[in-house]
FIPANU-361801 format. One record per residue (C-alpha): residue in three letters; chain; x, y, z. Coordinates in steps of 0.05 Angstrom, whole numbers. Layout:
% FIPANU-361801
R  residu  chaine       u       v       w
R     ALA       A       X       Y       Z
...
***
This chain:
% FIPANU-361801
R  residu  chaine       u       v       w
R     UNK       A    1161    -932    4211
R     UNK       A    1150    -855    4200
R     UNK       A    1219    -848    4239
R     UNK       A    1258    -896    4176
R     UNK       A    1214    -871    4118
R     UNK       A    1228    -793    4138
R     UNK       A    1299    -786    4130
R     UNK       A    1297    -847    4071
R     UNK       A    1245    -789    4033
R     UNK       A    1296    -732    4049
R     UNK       A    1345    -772    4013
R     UNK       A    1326    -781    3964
R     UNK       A    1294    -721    3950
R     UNK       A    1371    -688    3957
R     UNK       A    1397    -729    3911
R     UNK       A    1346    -731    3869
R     UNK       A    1402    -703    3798
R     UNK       A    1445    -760    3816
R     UNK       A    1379    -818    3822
R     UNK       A    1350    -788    3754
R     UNK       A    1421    -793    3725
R     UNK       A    1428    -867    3749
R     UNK       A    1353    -888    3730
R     UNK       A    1367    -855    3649
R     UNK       A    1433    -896    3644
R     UNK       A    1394    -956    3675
R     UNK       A    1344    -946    3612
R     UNK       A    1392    -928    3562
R     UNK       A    1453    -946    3574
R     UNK       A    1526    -908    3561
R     UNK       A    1506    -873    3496
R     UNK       A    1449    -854    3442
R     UNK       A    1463    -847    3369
R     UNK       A    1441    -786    3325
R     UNK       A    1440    -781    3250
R     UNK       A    1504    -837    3250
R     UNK       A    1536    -802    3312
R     UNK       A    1542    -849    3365
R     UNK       A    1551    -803    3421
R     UNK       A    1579    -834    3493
R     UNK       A    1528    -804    3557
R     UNK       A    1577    -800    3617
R     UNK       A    1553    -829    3685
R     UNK       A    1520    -767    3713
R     UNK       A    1504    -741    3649
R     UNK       A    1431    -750    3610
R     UNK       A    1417    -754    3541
R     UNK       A    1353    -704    3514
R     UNK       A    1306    -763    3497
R     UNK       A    1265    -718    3448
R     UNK       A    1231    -758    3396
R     UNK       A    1266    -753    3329
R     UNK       A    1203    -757    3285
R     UNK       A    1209    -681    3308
R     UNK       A    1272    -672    3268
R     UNK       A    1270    -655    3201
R     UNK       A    1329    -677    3160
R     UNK       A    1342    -610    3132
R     UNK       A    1337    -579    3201
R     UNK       A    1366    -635    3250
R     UNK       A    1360    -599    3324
R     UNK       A    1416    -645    3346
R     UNK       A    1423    -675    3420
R     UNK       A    1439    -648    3486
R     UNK       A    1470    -677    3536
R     UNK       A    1459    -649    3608
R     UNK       A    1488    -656    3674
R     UNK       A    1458    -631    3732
R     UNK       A    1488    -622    3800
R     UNK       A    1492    -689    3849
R     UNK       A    1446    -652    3899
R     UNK       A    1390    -595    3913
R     UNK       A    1438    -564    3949
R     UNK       A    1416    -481    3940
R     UNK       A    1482    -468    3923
R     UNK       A    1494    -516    3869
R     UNK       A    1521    -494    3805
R     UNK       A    1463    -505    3751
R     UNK       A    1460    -551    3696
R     UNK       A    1525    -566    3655
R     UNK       A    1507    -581    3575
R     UNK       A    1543    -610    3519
R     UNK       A    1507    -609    3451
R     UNK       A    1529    -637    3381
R     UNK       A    1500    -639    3312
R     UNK       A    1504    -658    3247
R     UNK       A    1551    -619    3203
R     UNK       A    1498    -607    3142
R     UNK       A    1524    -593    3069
R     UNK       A    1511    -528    3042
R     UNK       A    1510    -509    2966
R     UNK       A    1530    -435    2978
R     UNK       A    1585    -450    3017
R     UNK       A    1655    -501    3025
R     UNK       A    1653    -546    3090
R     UNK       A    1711    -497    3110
R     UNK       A    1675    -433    3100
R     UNK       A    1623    -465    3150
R     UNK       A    1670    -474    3200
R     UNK       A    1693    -403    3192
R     UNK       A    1615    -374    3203
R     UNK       A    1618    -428    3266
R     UNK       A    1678    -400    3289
R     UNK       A    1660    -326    3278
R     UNK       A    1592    -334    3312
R     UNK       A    1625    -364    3371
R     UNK       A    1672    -311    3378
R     UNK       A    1621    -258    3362
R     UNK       A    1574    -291    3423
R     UNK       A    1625    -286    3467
R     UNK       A    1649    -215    3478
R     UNK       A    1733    -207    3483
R     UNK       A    1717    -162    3548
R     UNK       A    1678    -211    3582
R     UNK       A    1720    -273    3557
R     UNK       A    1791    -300    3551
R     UNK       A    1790    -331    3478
R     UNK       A    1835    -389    3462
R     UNK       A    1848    -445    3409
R     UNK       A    1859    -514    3437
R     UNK       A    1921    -548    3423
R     UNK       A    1937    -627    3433
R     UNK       A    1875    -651    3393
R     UNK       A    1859    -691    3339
R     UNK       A    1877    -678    3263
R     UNK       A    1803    -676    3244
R     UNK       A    1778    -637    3313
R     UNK       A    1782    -548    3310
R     UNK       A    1756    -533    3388
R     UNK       A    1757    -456    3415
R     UNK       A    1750    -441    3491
R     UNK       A    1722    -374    3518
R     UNK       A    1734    -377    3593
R     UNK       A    1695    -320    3638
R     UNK       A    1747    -253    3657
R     UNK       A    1712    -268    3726
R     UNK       A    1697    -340    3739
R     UNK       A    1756    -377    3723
R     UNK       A    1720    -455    3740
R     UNK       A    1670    -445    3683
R     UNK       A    1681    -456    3604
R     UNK       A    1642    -449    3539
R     UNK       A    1674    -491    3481
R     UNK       A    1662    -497    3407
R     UNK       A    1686    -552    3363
R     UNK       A    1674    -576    3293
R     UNK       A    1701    -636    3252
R     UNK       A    1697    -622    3178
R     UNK       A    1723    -696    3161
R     UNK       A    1669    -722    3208
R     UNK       A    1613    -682    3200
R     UNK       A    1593    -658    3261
R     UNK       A    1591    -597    3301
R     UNK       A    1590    -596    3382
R     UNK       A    1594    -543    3444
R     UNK       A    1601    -553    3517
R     UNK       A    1571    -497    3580
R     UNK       A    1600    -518    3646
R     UNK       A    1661    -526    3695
R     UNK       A    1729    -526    3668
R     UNK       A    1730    -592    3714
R     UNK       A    1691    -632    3657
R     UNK       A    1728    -595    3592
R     UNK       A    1761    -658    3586
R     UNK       A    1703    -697    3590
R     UNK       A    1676    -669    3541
R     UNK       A    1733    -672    3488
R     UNK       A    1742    -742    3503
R     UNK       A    1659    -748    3482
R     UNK       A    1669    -705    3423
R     UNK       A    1744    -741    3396
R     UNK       A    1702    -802    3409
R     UNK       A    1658    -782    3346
R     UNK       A    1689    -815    3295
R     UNK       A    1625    -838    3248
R     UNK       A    1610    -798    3191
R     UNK       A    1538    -783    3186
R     UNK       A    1501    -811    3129
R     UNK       A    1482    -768    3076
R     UNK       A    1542    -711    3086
R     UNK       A    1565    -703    3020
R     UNK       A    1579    -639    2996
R     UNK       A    1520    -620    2952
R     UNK       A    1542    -600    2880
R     UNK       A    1522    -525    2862
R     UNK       A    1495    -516    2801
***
């Protein structure tokens, strides 16, 4: 019995990413909403289950979605993460100035002599996404993207393998959050 259970443990134990990823989607199924964002989870992919009493409306911490590798192998890339929130209005400034200050803190996060900066073409009408790729590792990405119309902000850490992944996730976002009108200065 010791000789079936052994290997059976070791198993498991290896894939123990890929089980945890197949036991959330088994409790939740293929996505969670957030403040009127339903947001598809990708098989492989887990949803940050945090309890949202924690999340103040004029603070929402947003979601984050995390993949881990298949395996415990000790040379496994670590955790991949995409992460979206609600686009909140602002009295001091436009939706479009926001996406400016997102866009110029992205850029100002990733350094021009560490990262190749780019604009992504061949989206949506209501989706602006930037890409900094790594001078030195050309399989990993860091994206930024924000959808004024929609409401929401989002940004991806991983392999340039799952870029389109996550673009297809974040085009999927097509719910306007309640409660995102622009709030009236006075």
């Amino acid at each position: 019995m010791m000789l079936i259970c052994l290997p059976v443990i070791c198993l498991a134990v290896y894939y123990t990413p890929l089980l945890v990823s197949l036991g959330w989607h088994a409790m939740h199924g293929m996505g969670v909403n957030y403040r009127g964002l339903r947001i598809q989870v990708p098989l492989g992919w887990t949803a940050d289950a945090a309890p949202q009493k924690d999340d103040f409306p004029a603070s929402p911490q947003g979601i984050t979605l995390e993949k881990q590798p298949e395996t415990l192998h000790f040379e496994s890339p670590g955790p991949e993460t995409m992460y979206f929130n609600v686009l909140l209005p602002d009295a001091r400034s436009t939706p479009s100035q926001q996406a400016a200050q997102w866009e110029s803190l992205f850029r100002q996060s990733h350094s021009p002599s560490e990262f190749n900066m780019s604009r992504l073409a061949d989206l949506s009408a209501d989706m602006s996404c930037i890409q900094a790729t790594p001078v030195t590792i050309n399989s990993a990405a860091a994206l930024a993207c924000i959808s004024i119309e929609n409401g929401w902000v989002a940004e991806y850490a991983g392999s340039q393998a799952h870029v389109s992944l996550f673009l297809q996730v974040a085009s999927a976002l097509k719910t306007k959050p309640q409660g995102l009108q622009q709030v009236p200065t006075r």
